[in-house]
C-alpha positions in Angstrom: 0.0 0.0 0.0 1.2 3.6 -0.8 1.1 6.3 1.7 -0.6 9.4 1.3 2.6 11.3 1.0 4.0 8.8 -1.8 0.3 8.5 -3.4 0.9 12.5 -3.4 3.8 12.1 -5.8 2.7 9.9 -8.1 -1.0 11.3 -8.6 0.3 14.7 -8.9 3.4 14.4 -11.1 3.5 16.4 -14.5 3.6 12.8 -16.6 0.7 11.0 -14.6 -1.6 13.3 -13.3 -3.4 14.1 -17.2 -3.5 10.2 -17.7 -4.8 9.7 -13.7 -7.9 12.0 -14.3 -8.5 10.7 -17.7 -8.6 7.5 -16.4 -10.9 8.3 -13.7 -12.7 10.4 -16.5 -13.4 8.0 -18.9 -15.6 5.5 -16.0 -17.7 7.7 -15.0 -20.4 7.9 -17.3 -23.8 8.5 -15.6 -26.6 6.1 -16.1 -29.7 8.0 -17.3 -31.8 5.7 -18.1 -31.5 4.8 -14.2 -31.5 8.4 -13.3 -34.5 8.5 -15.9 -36.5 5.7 -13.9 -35.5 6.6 -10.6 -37.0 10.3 -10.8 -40.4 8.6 -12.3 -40.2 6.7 -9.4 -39.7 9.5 -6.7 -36.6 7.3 -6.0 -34.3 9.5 -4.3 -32.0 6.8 -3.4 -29.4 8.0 -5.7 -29.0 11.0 -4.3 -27.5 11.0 -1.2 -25.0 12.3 -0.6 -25.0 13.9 -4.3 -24.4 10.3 -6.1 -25.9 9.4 -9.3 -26.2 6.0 -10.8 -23.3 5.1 -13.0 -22.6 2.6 -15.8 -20.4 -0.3 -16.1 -21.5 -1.9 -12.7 -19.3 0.9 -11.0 -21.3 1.5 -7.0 -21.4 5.6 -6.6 -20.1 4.5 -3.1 -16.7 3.6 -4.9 -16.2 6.3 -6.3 -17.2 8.8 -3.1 -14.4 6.7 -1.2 -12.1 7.0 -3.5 -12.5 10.7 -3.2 -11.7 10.7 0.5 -9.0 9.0 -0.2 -7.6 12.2 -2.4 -9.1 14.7 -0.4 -6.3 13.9 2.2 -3.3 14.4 0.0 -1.7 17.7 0.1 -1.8 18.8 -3.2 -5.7 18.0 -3.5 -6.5 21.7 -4.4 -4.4 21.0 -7.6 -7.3 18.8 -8.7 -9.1 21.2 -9.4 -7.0 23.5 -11.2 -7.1 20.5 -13.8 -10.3 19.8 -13.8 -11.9 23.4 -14.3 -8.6 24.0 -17.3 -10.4 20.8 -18.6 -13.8 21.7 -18.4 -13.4 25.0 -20.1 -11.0 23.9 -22.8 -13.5 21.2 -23.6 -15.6 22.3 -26.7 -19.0 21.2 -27.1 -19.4 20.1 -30.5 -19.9 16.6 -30.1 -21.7 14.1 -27.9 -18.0 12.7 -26.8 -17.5 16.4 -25.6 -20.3 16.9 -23.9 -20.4 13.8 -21.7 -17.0 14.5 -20.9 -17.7 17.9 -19.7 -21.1 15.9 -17.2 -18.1 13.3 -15.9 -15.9 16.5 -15.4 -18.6 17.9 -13.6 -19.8 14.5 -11.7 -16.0 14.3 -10.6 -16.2 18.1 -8.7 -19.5 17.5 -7.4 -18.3 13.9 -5.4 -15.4 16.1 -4.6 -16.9 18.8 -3.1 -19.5 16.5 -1.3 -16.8 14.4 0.4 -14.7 17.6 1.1 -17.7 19.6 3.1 -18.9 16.0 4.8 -15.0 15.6 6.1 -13.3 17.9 8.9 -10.1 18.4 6.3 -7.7 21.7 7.6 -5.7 21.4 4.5 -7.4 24.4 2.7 -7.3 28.0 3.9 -10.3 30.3 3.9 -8.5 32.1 0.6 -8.0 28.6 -1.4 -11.2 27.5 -0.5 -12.9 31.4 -1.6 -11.0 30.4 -4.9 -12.4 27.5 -5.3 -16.1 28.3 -4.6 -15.5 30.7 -7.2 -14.0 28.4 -9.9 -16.8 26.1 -9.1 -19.6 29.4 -9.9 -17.6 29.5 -13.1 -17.9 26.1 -14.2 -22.1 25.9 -13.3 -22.5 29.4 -15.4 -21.0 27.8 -17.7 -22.6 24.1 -17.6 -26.0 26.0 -16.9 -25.4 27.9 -20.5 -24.8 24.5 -22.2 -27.9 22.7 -21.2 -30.4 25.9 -20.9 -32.2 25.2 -24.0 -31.9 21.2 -23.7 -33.9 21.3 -20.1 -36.4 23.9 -21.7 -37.4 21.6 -24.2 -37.5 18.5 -21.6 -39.9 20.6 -19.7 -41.9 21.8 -22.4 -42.6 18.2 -23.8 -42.4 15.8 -20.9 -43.3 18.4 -17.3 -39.8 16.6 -16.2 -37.1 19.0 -15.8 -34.2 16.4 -17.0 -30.5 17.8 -17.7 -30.8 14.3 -20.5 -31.0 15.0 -23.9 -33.7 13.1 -26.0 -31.7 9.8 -26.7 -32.3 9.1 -23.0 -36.4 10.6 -22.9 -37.1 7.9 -25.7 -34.1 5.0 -24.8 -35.0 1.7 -23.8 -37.4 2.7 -20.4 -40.8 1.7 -19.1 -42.3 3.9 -21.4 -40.8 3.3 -24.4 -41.7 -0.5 -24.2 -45.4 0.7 -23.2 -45.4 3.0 -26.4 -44.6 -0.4 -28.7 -46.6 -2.6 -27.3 -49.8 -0.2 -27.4 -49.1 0.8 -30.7 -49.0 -2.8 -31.7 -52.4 -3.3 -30.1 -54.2 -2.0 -32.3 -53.0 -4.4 -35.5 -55.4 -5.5 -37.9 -53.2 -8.6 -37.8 -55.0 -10.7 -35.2 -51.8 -12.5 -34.3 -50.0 -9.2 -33.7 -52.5 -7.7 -31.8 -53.1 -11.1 -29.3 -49.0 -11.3 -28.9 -49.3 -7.1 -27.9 -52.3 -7.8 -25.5 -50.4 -11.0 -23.7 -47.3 -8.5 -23.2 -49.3 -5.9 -21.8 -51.0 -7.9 -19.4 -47.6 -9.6 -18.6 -46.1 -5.9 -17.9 -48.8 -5.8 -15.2 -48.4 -9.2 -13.8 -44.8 -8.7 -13.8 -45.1 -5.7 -11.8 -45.8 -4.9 -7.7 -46.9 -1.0 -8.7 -49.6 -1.7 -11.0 -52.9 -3.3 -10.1 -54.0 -3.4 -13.7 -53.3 -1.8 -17.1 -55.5 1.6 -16.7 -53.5 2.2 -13.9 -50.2 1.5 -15.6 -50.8 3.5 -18.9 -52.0 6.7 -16.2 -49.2 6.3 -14.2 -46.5 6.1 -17.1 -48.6 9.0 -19.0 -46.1 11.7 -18.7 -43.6 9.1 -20.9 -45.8 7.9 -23.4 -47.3 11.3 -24.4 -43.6 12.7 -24.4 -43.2 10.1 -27.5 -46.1 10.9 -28.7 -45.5 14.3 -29.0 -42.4 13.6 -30.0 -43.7 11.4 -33.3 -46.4 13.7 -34.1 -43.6 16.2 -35.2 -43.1 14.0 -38.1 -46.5 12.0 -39.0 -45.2 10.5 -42.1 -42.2 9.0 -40.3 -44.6 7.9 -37.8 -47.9 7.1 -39.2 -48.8 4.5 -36.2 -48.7 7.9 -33.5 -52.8 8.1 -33.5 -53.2 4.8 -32.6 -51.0 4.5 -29.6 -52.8 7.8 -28.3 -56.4 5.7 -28.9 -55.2 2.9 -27.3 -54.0 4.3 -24.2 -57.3 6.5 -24.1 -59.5 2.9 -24.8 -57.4 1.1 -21.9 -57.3 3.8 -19.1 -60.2 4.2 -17.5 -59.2 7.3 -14.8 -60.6 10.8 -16.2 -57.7 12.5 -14.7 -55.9 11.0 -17.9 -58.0 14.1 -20.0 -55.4 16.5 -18.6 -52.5 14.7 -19.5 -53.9 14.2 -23.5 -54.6 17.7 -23.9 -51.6 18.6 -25.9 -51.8 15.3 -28.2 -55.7 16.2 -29.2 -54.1 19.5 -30.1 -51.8 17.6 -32.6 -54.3 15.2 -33.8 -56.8 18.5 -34.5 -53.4 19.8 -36.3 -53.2 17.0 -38.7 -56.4 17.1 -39.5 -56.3 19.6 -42.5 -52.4 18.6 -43.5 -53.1 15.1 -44.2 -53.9 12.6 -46.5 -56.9 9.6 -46.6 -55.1 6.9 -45.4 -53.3 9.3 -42.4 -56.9 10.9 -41.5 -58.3 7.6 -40.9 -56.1 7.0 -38.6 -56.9 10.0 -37.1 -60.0 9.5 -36.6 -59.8 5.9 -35.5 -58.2 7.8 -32.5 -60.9 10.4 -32.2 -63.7 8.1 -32.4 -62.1 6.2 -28.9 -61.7 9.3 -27.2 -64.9 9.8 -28.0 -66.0 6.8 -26.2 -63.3 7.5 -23.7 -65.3 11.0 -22.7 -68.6 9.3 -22.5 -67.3 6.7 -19.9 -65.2 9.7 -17.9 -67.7 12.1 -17.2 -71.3 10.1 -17.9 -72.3 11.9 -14.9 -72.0 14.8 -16.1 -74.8 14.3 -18.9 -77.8 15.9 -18.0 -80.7 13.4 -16.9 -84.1 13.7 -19.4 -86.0 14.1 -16.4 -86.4 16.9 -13.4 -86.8 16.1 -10.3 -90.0 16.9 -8.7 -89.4 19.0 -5.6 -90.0 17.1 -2.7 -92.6 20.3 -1.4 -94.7 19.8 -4.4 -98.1 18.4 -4.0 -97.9 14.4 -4.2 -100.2 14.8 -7.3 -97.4 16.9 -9.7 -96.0 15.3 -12.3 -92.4 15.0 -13.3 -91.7 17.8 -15.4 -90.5 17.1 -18.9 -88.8 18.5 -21.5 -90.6 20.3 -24.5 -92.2 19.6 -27.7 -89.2 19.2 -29.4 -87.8 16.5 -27.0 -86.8 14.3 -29.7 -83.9 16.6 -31.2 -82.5 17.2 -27.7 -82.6 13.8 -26.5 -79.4 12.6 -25.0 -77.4 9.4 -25.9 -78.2 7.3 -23.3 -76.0 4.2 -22.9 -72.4 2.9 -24.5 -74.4 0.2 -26.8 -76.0 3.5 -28.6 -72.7 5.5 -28.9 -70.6 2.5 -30.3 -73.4 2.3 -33.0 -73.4 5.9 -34.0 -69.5 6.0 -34.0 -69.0 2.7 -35.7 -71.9 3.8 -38.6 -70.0 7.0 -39.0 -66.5 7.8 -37.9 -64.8 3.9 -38.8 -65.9 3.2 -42.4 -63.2 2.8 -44.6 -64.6 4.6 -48.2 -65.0 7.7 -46.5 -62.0 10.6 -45.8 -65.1 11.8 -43.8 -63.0 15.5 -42.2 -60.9 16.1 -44.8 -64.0 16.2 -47.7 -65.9 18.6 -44.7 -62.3 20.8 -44.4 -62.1 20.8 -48.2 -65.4 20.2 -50.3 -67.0 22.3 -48.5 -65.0 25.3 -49.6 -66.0 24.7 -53.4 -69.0 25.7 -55.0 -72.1 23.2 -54.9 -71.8 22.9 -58.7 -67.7 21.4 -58.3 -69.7 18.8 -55.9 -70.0 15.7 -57.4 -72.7 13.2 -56.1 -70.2 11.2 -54.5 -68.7 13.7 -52.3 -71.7 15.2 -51.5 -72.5 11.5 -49.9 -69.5 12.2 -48.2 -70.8 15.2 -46.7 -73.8 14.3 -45.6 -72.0 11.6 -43.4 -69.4 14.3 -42.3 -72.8 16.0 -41.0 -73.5 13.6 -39.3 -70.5 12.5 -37.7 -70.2 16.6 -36.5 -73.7 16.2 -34.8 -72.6 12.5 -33.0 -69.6 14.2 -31.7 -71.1 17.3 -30.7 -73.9 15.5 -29.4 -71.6 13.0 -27.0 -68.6 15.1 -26.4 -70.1 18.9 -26.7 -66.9 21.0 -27.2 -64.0 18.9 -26.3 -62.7 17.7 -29.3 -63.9 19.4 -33.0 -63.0 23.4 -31.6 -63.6 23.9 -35.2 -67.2 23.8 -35.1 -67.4 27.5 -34.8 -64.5 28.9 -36.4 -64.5 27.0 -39.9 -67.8 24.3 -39.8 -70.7 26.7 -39.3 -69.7 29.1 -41.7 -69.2 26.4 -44.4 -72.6 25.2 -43.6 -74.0 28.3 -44.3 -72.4 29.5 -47.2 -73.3 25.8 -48.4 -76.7 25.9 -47.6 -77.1 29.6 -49.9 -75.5 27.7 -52.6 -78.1 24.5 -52.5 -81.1 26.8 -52.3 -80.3 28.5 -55.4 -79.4 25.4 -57.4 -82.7 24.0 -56.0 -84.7 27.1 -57.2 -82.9 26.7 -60.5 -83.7 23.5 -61.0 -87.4 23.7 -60.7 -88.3 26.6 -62.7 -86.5 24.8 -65.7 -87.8 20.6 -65.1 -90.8 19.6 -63.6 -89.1 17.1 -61.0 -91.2 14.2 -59.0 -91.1 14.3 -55.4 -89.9 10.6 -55.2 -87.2 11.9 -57.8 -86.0 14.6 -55.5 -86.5 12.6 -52.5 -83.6 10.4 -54.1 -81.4 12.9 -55.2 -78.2 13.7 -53.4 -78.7 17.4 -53.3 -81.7 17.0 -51.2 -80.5 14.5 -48.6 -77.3 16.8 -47.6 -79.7 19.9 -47.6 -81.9 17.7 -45.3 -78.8 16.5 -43.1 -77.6 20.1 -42.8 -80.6 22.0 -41.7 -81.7 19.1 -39.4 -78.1 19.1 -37.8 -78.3 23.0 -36.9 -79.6 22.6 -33.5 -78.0 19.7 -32.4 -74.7 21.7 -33.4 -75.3 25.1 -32.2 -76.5 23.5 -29.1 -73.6 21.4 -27.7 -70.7 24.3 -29.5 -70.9 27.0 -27.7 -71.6 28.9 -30.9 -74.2 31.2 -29.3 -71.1 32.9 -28.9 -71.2 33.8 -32.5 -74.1 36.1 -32.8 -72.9 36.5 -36.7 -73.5 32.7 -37.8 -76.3 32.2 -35.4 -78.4 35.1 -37.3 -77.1 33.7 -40.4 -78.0 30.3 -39.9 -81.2 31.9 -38.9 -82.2 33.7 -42.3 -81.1 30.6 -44.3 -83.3 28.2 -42.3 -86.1 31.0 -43.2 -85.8 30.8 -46.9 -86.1 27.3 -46.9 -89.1 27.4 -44.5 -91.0 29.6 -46.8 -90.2 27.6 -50.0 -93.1 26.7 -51.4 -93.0 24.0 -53.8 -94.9 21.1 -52.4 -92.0 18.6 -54.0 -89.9 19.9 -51.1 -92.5 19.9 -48.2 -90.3 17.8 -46.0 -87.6 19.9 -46.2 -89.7 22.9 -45.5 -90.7 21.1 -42.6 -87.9 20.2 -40.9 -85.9 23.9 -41.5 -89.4 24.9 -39.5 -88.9 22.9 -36.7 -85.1 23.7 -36.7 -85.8 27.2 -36.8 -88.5 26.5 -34.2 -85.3 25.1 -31.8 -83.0 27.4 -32.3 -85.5 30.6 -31.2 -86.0 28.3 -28.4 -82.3 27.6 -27.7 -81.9 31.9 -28.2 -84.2 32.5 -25.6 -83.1 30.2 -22.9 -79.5 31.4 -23.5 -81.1 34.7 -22.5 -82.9 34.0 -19.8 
């Protein structure tokens, strides 16, 4: 064994000292996909005493020893000299570099730990005023290098990591989770069975989790960081909508709304930027979280009924809604929703949002009778989502859908006036005819839609909608009496809906 006085000479000479820190350098590489996992965790364990987990088997306790082993020798100050020359001369061009610069900086931190836990009188008050300086130095300077890489770790993931992205997305908890649900939703049977088995198994495997909604809440904060992370680049990662639905069909704790909110912002994004094949997807995953909101808040549907007040005569009858109880009626179990979201929002031959984003900005007459098909069921998927999840997911409503309904509705009516002063056109005929059935589906979905999107905060389309829906109540040819009759009774509602808003 070597004395302190002889270990003095050798660590410190001119030819070993460089290749002695190096060494030391070079092993200590911090593990942070531990780190990573251990801050999910609220496992502080690692940090006592200022260790963090290292790689290549090496114990933190090692390497705090070792460091009161050097703290004793005489020229220990010198250390530092070395190691702050290093730090600085360091560039940080590379990913080499920059670890470097965290193993420079893990080195000074032990350091400094082991020399404030130890009674050590080999550093005056002047040396050690020069080294709390050097050490302000080197964190302004560290601090600098990482700003905008913890900034963006915040931003995405709410986890203020100084990690860059390779260890966010590495192999962790939450990157296995991401796989597995994204392979959940296969169209291959065999795919999807092997992804369900592993989920399960993650659960079984596991002391934290009682069952998969609470492992998929719990690991949230991961999954929608890769999420996010995908959805910068949707071609690269087409499969990013279909993770989101699965985690959304499999978690059955509300609170999860909070942590989705920025992912339905990106799905809402893609929307108008995206092809057929990608908006299917899309709404695949907007269709579940449809579903998703009806089983989080059910209780927050209104009940068709009112409850009589208990000081009321024993004779009163339960007060019930109005006339028009039929268009305000309430979806009122899961078996009904799946229906109206299977029949509209998961059939394959229609690009139902982008043809309502796109068609409807053409005239009627650029309308074929295929797309107009597709708008009538784009009318009707608005109403079934408006209907089940007021305004949580299509914002749009307002801003873009009512004034395309409008402006589509003017177009129609003067075709339709067109039409019949130059042919004499059965009513079976026009019953039949595509231009009819999307007027039909568009004045009977007014209410519905005004109703559940806030858009009596758009007195503009509102009294709009209101003069259109006039016209076509005063239209008198006879061929288009059910039409007439059903912009009556949505004209009817929406006086009704004006005057309860006011009251």
């Amino acid at each position: 064994m070597l004395g302190s006085h002889s270990l003095n000479n050798l660590c410190f000479s001119s030819d070993f000292k460089e290749l002695f820190l190096n060494s030391i350098l070079s092993v200590l590489v911090v593990d942070k996909q531990k780190q990573l996992i251990s801050l999910v965790k609220n496992d502080f364990i690692f940090y006592k005493e200022g260790l963090l987990p290292l790689k290549f088997g090496i114990n933190s306790k090692i390497i705090f020893n070792f460091a009161q082993l050097l703290i004793v020798l005489p020229n220990f100050e010198d250390l530092f000299d070395v190691l702050i020359n290093k730090f600085i001369s360091t560039s940080t061009t590379t990913t080499t570099d920059i670890k470097l610069k965290t193993s420079i900086l893990y080195l000074i931190s032990t350091l400094i730990s082991t020399f404030s836990s130890t009674n050590n009188k080999n550093f005056d008050q002047n040396k050690l005023s020069n080294l709390i300086n050097d050490i302000i130095l080197i964190l302004k300077l560290f601090d600098s290098l990482l700003e905008e890489e913890i900034l963006d770790s915040e931003i995405v993931d709410n986890l203020p990591l100084n990690t860059d992205e390779s260890c966010l997305v590495g192999s962790n908890r939450g990157d296995l989770l991401y796989e597995t649900l994204k392979y959940c939703s296969s169209s291959n049977i065999c795919v999807k069975e092997a992804a369900d088995t592993c989920l399960n198994n993650l659960v079984k495997n596991s002391t934290q989790y009682k069952d998969v909604s609470e492992m998929i809440f719990e690991n949230a904060h991961l999954l929608m960081f890769k999420i996010l992370l995908a959805a910068q680049d949707f071609p690269t990662n087409p499969r990013f909508p279909l993770v989101l639905s699965e985690m959304i069909l499999r978690c059955f704790n509300p609170k999860i709304y909070f942590k989705l909110k920025g992912a339905l912002d990106e799905l809402l994004f893609w929307l108008d930027y995206s092809n057929q094949k990608q908006i299917l997807l899309l709404l695949f995953c907007l269709k579940n979280y449809c579903k998703a909101l009806y089983n989080w808040f059910y209780p927050l549907i209104p009940s068709q009924t009112i409850i009589v007040d208990e000081q009321q005569p024993s004779t009163s009858k339960v007060n019930e809604y109005s006339d028009n109880d039929e268009e305000t009626e309430d979806i009122t179990n899961k078996n009904v929703l799946e229906e109206e979201n299977e029949k509209y929002l998961n059939d394959l031959n229609y690009p139902l949002i982008q043809n309502l984003n796109s068609n409807f900005q053409t005239g009627v007459q650029q309308l074929s009778n295929s797309e107009m098909l597709v708008a009538i069921k784009s009318v009707e998927v608005i109403k079934t989502i408006t209907l089940i999840s007021k305004d949580f997911v299509y914002w749009k409503i307002v801003k873009e859908y009512l004034p395309r309904i409008c402006g589509l509705l003017e177009n129609l009516f003067k075709q339709t006036l067109k039409s019949t002063k130059i042919l004499v056109v059965k009513e079976s005929v026009i019953k039949h005819s595509v231009a009819f059935k999307l007027q039909l589906a568009l004045v009977e979905s007014i209410p519905t839609i005004i109703e559940n999107s806030c858009a009596f905060n758009n007195k503009n389309n509102l009294q709009r909608l209101k003069e259109i829906l006039i016209l076509y109540s005063n239209f008198e040819d006879k061929n288009f009496q059910v039409l007439t009759n059903e912009a009556k009774k949505s004209l009817k509602r929406l006086v009704e809906l004006e005057e309860i808003k006011e009251n």
